[in-house]
C-alpha positions in Angstrom: 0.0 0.0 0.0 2.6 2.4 0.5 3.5 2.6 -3.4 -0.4 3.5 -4.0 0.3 6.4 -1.2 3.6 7.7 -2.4 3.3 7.6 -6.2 1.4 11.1 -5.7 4.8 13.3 -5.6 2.7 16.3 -6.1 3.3 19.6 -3.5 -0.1 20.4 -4.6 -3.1 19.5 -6.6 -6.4 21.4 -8.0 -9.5 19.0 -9.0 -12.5 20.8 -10.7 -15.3 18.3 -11.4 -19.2 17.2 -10.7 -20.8 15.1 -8.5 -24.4 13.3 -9.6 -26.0 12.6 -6.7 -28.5 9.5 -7.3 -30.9 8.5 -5.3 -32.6 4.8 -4.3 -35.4 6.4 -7.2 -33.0 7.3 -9.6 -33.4 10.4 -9.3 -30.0 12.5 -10.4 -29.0 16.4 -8.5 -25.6 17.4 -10.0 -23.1 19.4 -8.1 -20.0 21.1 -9.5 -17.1 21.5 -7.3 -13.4 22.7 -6.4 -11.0 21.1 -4.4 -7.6 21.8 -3.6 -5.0 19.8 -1.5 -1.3 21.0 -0.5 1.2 18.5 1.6 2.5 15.5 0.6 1.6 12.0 2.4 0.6 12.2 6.1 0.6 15.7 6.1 -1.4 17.6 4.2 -4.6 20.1 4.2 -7.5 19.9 1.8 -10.4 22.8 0.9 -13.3 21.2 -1.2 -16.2 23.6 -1.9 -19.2 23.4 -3.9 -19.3 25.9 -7.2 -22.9 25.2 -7.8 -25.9 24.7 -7.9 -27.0 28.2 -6.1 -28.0 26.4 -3.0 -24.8 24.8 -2.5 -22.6 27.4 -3.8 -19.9 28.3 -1.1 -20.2 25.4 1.3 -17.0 24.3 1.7 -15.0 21.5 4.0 -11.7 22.1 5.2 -9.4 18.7 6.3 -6.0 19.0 7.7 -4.3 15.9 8.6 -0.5 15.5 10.3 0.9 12.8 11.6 0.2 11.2 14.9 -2.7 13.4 15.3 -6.3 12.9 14.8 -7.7 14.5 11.6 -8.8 18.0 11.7 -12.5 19.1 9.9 -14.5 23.0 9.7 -17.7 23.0 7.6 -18.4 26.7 6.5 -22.3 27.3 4.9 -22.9 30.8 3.7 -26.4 30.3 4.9 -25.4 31.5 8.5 -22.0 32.4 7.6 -20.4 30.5 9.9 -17.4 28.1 10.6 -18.2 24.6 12.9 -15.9 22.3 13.9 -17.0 18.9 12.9 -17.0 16.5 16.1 -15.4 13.2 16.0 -19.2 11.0 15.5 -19.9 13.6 12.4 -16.9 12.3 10.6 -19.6 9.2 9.7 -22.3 11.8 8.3 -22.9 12.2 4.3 -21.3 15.2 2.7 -23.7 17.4 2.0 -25.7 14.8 0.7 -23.5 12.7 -1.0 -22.8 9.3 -0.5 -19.1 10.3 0.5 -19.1 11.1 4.0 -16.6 13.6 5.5 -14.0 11.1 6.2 -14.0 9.9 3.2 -13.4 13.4 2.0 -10.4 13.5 3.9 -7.3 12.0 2.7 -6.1 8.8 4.8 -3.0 8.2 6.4 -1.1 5.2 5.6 0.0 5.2 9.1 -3.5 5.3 10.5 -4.4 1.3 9.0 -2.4 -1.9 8.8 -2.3 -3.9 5.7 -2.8 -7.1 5.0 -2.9 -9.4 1.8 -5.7 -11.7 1.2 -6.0 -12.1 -2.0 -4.2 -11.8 -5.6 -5.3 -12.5 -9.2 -9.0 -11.2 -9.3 -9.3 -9.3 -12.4 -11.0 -5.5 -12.5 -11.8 -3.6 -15.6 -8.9 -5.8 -17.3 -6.3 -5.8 -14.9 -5.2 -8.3 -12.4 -5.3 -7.0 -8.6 -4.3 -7.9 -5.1 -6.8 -8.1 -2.6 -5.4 -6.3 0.8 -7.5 -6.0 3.8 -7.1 -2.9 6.0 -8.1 -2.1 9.7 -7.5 1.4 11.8 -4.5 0.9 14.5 -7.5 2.4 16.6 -11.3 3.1 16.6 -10.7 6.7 16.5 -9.1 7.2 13.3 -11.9 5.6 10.9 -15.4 4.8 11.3 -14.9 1.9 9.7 -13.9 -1.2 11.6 -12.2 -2.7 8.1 -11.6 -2.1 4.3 -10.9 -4.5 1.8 -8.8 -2.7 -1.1 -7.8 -4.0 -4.7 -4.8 -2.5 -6.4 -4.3 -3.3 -9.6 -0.3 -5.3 -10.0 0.5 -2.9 -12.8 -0.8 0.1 -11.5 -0.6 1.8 -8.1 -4.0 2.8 -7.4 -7.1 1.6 -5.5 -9.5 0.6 -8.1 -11.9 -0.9 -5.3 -12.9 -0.7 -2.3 -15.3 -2.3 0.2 -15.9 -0.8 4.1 -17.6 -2.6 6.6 -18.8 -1.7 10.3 -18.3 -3.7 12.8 -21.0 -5.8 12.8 -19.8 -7.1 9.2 -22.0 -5.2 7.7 -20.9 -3.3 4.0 -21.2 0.7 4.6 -20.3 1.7 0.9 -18.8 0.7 -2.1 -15.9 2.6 -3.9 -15.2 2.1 -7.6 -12.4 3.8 -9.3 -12.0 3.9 -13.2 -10.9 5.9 -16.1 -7.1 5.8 -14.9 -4.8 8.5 -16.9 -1.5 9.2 -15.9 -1.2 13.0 -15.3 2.8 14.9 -15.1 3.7 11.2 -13.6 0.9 10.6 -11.4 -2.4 8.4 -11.8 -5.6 9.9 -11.3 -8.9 7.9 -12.2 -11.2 10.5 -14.2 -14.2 8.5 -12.6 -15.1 7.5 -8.9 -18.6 5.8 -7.7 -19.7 6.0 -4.2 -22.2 3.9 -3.4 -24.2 3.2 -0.3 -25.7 -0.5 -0.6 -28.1 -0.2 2.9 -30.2 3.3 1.0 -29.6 1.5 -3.0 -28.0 5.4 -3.6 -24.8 6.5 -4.8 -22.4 9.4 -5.9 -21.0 9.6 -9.1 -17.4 11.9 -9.2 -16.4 13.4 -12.3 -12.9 15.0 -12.6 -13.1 17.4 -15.5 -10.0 19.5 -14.8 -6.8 18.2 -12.7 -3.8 20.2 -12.2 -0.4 19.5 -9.5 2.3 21.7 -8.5 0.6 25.5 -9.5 2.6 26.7 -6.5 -0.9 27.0 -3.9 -0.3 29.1 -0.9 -0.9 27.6 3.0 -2.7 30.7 3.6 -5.5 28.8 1.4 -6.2 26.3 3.7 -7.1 28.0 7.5 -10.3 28.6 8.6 -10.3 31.9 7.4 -10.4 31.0 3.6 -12.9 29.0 4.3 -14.9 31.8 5.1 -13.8 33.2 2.0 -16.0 31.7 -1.6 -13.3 33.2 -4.0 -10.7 30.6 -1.8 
């Protein structure tokens, strides 16, 4: 796992993109989005914020994560203008309605699970994966009690990913495709949350990717946040 974590050597990264939000009717709501990450692995800070529709525009999520300490998240909504700390047991909630919830919005830390292999040969979109099982060195640093991951042996990336509660019970499904190679590092154009218990699920769309434009740390404290243009 930690060639799928370190093959991103960028300083910083911009993603502009959609989400389609589906729901158990089929029923699609599209929202547009920026997000921008600075920081390499274990140590980094992320701002995603919504571009549109209007009733969405400006909500933003700030994560910062460092190592050996538990992630860090602000939600700012232009509705009441305000920042908010988002509590440990919120980390589980849906983003803004998506089937991503605010961890998953977060980058992980490769330090934060330990790996192990389970599996090897199962074939995805073409390619032969390993199957590698992960747990959280402690409760606190996912809501999930275990994920299994497949990484494809030509190409480090997750491609899929399954994360179950405690109980044994699947939370949501991740599906990663469209793979492209961007200034040396892989990016898949196309990610699918789904949420199997609700029948919803959350289509990402990367229209725009773009590493090392020289991004400023001032663009990632709780007072950008506050700030749309950021």
């Amino acid at each position: 796992m930690e060639a799928v974590y370190k093959q991103d050597t960028s300083r910083d990264t911009t993603w502009r993109g959609k989400m389609d939000v589906i729901d158990k009717k089929g029923t699609v709501r599209s929202k547009k989005f920026l997000m921008r990450k600075i920081g390499g692995l274990g140590n980094s800070k992320t701002l995603a914020r919504f571009t549109d529709p209007p009733e969405v525009r400006g909500v933003g999520l700030l994560s910062i994560n460092e190592g050996g300490a538990a992630d860090r998240q602000w939600l700012y909504t232009p509705a009441i203008q305000r920042v908010r700390r988002i509590a440990a047991q919120e980390r589980r909630q849906r983003f803004i309605g998506t089937d991503f919830t605010n961890e998953d919005m977060a980058e992980r830390v490769l330090d934060d699970f330990t790996y192990r292999l389970i599996g090897e040969g199962e074939v995805i979109d073409e390619r032969k994966t390993w199957k590698i099982e992960a747990r959280p060195v402690s409760p606190d640093k996912s809501q999930y009690a275990y994920i299994y991951l497949w990484v494809p042996q030509d190409v480090p990336y997750t491609v899929l990913a399954e994360m179950y509660d405690k109980q044994g019970q699947k939370q949501r499904v991740m599906k990663a495709s469209n793979l492209e190679k961007i200034s040396g590092i892989w990016v898949a154009r196309r990610v699918e949350m789904s949420t199997p218990a609700d029948n919803t699920k959350t289509i990402l769309t990367l229209e725009d990717v773009r590493f090392n434009t020289g991004l400023k740390e001032d663009m990632f404290t709780q007072q950008a946040l506050e700030r749309p243009d950021m």
